[in-house]
KOLGU-4560 file (N, C-alpha, C; in nm, 3 decimals, padded with zeros to 5 digits):
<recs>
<n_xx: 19.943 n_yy: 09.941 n_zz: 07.251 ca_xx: 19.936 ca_yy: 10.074 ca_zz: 07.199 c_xx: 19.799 c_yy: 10.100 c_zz: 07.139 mol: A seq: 1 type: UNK>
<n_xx: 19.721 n_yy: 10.261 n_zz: 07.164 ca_xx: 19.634 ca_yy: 10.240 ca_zz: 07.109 c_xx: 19.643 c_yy: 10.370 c_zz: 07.077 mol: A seq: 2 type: UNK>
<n_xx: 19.538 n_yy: 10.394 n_zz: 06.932 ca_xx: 19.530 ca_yy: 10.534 ca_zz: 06.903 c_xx: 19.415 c_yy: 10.616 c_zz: 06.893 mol: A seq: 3 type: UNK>
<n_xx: 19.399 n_yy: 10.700 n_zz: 06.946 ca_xx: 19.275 ca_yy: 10.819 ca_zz: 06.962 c_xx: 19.213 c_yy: 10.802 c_zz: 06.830 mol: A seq: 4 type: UNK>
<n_xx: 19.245 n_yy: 10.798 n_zz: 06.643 ca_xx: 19.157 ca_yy: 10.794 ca_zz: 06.569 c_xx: 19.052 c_yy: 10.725 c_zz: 06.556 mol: A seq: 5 type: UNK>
<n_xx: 18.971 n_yy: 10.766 n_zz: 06.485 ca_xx: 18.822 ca_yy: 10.719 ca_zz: 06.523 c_xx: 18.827 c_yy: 10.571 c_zz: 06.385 mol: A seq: 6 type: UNK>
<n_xx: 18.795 n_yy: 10.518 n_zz: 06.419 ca_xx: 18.788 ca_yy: 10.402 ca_zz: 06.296 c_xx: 18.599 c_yy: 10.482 c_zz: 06.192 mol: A seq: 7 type: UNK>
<n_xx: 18.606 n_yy: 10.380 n_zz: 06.085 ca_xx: 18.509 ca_yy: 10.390 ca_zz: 06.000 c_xx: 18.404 c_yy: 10.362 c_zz: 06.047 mol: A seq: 8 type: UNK>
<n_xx: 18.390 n_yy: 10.256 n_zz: 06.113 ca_xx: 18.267 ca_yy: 10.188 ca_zz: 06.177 c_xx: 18.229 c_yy: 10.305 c_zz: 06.258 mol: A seq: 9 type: UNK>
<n_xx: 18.297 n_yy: 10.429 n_zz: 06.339 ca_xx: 18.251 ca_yy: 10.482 ca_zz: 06.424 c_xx: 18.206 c_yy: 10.584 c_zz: 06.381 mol: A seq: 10 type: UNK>
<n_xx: 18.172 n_yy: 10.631 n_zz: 06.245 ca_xx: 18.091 ca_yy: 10.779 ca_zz: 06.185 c_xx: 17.937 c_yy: 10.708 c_zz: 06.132 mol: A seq: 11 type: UNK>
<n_xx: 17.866 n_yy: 10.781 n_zz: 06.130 ca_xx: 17.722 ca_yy: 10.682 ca_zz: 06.083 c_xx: 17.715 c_yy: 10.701 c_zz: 05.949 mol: A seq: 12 type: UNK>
<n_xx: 17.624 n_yy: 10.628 n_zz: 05.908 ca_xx: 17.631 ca_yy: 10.638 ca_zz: 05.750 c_xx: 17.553 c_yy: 10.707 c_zz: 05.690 mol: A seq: 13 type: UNK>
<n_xx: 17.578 n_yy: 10.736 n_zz: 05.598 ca_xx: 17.525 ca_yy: 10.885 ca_zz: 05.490 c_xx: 17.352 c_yy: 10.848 c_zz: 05.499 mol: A seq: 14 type: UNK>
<n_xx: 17.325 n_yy: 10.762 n_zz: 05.510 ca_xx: 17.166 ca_yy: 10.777 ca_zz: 05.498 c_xx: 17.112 c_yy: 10.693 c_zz: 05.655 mol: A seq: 15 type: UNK>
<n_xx: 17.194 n_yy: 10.684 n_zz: 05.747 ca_xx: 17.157 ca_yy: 10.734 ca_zz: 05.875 c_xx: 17.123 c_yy: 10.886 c_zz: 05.917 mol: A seq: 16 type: UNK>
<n_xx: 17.235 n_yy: 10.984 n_zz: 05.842 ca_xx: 17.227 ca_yy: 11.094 ca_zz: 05.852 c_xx: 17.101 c_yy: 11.152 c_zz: 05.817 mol: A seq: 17 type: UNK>
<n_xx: 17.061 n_yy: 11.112 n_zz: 05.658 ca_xx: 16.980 ca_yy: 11.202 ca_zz: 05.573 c_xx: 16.837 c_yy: 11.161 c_zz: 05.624 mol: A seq: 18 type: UNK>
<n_xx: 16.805 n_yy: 11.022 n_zz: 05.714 ca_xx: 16.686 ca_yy: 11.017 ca_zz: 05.808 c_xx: 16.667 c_yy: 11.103 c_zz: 05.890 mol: A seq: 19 type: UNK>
<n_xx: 16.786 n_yy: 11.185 n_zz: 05.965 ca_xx: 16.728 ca_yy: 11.219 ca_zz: 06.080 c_xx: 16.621 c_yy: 11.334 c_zz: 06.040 mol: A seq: 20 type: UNK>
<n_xx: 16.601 n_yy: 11.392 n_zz: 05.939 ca_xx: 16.501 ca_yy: 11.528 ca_zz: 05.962 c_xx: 16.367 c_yy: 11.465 c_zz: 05.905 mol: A seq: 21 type: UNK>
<n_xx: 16.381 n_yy: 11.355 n_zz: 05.848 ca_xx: 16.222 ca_yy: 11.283 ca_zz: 05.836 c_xx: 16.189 c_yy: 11.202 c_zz: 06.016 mol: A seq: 22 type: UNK>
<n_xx: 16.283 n_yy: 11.181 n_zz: 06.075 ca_xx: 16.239 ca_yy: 11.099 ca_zz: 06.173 c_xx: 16.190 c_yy: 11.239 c_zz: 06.320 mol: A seq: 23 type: UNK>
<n_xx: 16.323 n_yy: 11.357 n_zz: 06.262 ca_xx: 16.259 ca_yy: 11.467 ca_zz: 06.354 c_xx: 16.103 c_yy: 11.500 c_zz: 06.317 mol: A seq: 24 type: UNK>
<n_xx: 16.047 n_yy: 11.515 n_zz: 06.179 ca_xx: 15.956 ca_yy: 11.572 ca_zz: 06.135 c_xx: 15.848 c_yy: 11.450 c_zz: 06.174 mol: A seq: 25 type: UNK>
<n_xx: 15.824 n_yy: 11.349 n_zz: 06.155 ca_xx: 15.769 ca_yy: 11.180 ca_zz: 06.217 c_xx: 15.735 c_yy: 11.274 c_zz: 06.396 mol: A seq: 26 type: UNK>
<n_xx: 15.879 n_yy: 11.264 n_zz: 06.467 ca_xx: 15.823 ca_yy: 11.293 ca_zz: 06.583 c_xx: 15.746 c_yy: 11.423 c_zz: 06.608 mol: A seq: 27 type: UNK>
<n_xx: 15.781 n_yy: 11.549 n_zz: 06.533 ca_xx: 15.718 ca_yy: 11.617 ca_zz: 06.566 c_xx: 15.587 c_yy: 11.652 c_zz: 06.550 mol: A seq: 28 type: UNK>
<n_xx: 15.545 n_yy: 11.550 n_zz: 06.390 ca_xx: 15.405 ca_yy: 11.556 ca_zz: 06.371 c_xx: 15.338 c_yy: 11.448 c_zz: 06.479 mol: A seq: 29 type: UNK>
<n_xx: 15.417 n_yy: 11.361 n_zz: 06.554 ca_xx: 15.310 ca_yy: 11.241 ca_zz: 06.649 c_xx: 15.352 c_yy: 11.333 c_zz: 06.774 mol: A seq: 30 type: UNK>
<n_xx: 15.390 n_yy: 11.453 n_zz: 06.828 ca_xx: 15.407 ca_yy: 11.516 ca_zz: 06.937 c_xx: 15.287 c_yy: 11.650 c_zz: 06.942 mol: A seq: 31 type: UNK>
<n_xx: 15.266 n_yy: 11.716 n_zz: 06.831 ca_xx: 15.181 ca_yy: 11.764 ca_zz: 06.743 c_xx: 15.027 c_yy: 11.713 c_zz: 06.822 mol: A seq: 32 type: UNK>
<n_xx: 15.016 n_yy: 11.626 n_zz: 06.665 ca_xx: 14.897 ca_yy: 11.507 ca_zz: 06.700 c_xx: 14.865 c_yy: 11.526 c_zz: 06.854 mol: A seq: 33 type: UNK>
<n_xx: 14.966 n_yy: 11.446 n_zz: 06.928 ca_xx: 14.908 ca_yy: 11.447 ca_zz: 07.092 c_xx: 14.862 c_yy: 11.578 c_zz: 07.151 mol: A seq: 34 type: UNK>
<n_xx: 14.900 n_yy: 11.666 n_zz: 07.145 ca_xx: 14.898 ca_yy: 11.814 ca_zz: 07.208 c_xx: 14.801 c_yy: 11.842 c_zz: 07.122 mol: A seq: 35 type: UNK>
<n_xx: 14.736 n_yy: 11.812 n_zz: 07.003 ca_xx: 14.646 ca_yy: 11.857 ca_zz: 06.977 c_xx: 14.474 c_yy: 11.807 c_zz: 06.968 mol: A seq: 36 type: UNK>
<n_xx: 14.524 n_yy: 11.651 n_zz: 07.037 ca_xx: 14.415 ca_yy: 11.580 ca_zz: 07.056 c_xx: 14.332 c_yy: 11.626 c_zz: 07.218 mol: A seq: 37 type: UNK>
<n_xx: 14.462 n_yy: 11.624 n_zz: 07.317 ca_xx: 14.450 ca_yy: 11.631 ca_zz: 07.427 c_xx: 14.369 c_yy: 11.799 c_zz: 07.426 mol: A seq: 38 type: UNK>
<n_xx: 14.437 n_yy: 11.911 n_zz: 07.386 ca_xx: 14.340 ca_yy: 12.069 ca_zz: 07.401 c_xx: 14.192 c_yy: 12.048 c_zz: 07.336 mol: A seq: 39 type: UNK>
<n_xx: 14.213 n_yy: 11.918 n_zz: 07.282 ca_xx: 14.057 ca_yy: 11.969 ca_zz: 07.164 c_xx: 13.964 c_yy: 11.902 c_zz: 07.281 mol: A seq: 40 type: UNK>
<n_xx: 14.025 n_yy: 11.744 n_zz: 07.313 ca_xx: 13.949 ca_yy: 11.709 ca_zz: 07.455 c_xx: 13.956 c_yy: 11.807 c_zz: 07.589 mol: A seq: 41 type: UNK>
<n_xx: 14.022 n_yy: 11.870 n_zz: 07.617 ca_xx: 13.978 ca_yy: 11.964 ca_zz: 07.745 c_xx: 13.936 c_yy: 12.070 c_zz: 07.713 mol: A seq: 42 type: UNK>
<n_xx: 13.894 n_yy: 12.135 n_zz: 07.545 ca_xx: 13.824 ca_yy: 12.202 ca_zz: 07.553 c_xx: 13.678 c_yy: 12.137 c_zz: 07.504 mol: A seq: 43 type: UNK>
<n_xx: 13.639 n_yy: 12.027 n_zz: 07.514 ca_xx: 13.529 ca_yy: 11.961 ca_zz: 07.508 c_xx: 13.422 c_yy: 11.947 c_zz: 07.655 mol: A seq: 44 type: UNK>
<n_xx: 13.548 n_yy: 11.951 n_zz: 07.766 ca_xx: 13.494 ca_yy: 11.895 ca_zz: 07.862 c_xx: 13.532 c_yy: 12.007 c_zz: 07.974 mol: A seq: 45 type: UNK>
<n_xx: 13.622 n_yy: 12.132 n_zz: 07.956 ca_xx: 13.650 ca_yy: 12.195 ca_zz: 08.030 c_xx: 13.496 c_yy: 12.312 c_zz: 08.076 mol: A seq: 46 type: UNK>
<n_xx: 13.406 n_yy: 12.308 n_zz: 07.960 ca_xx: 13.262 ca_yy: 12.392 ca_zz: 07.992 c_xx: 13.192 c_yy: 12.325 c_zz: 08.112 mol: A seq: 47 type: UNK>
<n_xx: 13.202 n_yy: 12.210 n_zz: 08.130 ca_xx: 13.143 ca_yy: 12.141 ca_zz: 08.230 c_xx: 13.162 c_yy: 12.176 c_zz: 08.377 mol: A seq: 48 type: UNK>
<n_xx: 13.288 n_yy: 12.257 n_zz: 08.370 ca_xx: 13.295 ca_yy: 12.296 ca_zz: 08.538 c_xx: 13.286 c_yy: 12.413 c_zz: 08.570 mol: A seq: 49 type: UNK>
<n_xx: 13.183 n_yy: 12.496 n_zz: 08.475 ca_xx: 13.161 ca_yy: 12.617 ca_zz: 08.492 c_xx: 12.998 c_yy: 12.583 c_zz: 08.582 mol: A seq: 50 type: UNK>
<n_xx: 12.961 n_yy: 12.554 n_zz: 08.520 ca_xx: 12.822 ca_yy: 12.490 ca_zz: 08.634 c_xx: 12.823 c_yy: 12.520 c_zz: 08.795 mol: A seq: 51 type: UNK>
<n_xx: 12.934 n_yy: 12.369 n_zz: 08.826 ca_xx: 12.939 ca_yy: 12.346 ca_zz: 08.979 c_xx: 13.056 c_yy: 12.488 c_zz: 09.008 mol: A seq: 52 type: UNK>
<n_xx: 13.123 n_yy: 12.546 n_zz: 08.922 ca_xx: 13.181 ca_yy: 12.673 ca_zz: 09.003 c_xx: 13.093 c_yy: 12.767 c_zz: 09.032 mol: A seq: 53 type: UNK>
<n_xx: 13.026 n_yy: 12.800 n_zz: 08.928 ca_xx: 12.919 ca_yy: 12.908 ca_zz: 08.989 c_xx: 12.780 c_yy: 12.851 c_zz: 09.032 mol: A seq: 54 type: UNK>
<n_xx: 12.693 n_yy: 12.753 n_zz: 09.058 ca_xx: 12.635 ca_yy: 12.748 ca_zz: 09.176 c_xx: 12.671 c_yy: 12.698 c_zz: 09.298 mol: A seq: 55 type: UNK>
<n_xx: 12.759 n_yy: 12.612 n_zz: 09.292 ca_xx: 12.835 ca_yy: 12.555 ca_zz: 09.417 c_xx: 12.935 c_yy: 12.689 c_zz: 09.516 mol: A seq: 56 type: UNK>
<n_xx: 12.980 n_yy: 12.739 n_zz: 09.419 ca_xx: 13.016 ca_yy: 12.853 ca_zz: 09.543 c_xx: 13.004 c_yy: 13.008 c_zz: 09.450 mol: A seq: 57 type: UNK>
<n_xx: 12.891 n_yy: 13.052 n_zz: 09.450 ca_xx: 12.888 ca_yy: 13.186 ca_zz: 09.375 c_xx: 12.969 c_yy: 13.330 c_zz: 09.429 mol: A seq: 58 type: UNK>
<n_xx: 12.972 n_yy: 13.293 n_zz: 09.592 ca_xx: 12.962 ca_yy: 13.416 ca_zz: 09.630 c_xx: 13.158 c_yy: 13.391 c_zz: 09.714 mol: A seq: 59 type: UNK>
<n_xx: 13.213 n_yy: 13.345 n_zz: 09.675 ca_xx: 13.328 ca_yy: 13.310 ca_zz: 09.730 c_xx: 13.454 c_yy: 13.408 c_zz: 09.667 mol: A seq: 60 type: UNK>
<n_xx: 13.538 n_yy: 13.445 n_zz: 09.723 ca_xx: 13.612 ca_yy: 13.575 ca_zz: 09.652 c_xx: 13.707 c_yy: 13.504 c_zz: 09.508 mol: A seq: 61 type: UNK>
<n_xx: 13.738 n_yy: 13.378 n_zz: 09.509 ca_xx: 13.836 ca_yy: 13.360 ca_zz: 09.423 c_xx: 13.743 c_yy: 13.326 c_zz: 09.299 mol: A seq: 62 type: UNK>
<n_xx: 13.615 n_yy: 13.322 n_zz: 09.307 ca_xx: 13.521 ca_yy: 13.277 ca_zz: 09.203 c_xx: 13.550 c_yy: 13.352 c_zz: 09.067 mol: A seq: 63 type: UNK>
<n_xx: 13.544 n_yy: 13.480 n_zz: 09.112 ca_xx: 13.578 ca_yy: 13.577 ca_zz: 08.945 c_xx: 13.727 c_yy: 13.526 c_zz: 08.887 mol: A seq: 64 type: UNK>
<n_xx: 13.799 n_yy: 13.522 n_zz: 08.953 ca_xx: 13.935 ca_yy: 13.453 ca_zz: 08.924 c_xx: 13.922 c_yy: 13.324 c_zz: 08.856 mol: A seq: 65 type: UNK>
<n_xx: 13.906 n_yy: 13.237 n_zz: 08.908 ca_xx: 13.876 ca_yy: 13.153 ca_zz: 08.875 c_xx: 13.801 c_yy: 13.125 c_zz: 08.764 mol: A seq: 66 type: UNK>
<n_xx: 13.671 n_yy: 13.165 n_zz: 08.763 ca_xx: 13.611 ca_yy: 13.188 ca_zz: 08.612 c_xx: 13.669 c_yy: 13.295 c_zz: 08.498 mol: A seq: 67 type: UNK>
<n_xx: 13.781 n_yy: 13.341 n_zz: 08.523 ca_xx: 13.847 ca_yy: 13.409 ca_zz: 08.441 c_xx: 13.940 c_yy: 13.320 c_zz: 08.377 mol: A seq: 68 type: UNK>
<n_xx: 14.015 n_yy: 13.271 n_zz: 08.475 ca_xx: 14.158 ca_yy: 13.196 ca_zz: 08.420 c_xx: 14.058 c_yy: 13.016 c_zz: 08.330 mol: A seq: 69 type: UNK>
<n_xx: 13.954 n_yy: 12.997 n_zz: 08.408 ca_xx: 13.853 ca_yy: 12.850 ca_zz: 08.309 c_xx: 13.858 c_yy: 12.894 c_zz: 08.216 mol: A seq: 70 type: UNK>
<n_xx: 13.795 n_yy: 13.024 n_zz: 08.181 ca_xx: 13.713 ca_yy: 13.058 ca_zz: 08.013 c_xx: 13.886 c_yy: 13.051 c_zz: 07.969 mol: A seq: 71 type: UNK>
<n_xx: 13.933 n_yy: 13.149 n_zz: 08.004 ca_xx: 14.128 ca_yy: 13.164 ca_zz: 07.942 c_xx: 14.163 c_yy: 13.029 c_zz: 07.926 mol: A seq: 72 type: UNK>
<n_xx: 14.176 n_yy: 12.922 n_zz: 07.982 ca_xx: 14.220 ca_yy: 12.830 ca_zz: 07.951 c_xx: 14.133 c_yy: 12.715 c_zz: 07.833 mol: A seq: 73 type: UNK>
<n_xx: 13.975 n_yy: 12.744 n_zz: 07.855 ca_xx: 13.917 ca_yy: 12.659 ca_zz: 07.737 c_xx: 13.964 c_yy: 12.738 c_zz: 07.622 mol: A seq: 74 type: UNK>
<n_xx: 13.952 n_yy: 12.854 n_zz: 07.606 ca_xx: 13.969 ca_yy: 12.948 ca_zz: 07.472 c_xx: 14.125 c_yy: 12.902 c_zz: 07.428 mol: A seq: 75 type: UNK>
<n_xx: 14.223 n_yy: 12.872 n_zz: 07.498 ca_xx: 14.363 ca_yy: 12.843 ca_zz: 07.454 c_xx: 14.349 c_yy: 12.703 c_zz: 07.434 mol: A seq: 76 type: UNK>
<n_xx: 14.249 n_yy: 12.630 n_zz: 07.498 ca_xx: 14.249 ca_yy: 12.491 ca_zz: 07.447 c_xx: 14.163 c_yy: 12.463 c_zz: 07.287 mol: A seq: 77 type: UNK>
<n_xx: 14.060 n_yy: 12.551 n_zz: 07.250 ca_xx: 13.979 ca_yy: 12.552 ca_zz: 07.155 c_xx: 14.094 c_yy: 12.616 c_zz: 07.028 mol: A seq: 78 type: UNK>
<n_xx: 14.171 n_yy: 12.672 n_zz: 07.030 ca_xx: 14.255 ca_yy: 12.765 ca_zz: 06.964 c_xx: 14.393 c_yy: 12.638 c_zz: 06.906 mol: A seq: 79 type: UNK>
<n_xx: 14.430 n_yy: 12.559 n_zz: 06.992 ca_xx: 14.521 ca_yy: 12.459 ca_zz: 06.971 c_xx: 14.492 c_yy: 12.331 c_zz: 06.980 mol: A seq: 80 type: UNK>
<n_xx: 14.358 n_yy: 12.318 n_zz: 06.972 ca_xx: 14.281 ca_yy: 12.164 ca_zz: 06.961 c_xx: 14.174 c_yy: 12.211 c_zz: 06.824 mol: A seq: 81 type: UNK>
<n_xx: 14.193 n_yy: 12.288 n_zz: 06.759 ca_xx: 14.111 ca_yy: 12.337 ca_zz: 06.651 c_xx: 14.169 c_yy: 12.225 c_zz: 06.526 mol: A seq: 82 type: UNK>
<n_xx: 14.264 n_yy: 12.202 n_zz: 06.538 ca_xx: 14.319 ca_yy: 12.096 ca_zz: 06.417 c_xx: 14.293 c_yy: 11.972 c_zz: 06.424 mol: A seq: 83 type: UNK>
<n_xx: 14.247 n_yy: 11.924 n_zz: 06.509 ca_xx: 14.239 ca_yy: 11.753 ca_zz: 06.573 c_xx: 14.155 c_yy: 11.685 c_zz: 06.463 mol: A seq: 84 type: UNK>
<n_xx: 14.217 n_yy: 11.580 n_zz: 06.439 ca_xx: 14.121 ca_yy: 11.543 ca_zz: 06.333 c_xx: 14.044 c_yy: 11.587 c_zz: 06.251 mol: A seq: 85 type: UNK>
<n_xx: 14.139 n_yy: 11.691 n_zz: 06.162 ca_xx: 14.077 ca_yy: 11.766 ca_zz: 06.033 c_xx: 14.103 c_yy: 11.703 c_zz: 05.918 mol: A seq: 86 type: UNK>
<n_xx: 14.032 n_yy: 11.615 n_zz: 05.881 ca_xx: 14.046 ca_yy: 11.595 ca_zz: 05.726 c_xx: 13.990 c_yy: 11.656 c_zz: 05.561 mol: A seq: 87 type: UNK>
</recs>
């Protein structure tokens, strides 16, 4: 015979519980951190391919596009990599 109630052992304990929003806040500041190391590096290095886009193919139709959506994307990387290692 067995019965559906849950025994004691099977609820977690009161300060298993009261970790979880320091261990959410832990991950979200080292998830943070990453996403904000990584934009500050591609907006370090994303100016660099403005060069070979516009002399390597100046006159090509997707070029304005293209140099539209680069600058848009360094500016959103400079904007959310602005915190990286601020002390």
């Amino acid at each position: 015979m067995s019965t559906n109630t849950p025994l004691s052992t099977d609820r977690p304990a009161a300060s298993e519980v009261s970790d979880l929003p320091s261990l959410a806040a832990q991950y979200r500041a080292a998830v943070l951190g990453s996403v904000r190391a990584v934009a500050f590096w591609l907006a370090v290095f994303l100016p660099a391919l403005y060069v070979p886009l516009l002399v390597f193919v100046p006159d090509a139709p997707t070029v304005r596009a293209s140099s539209v959506l680069l600058i848009a994307l360094n500016v959103l990387a400079l904007v959310v990599g602005h915190g990286h290692r601020r002390d």
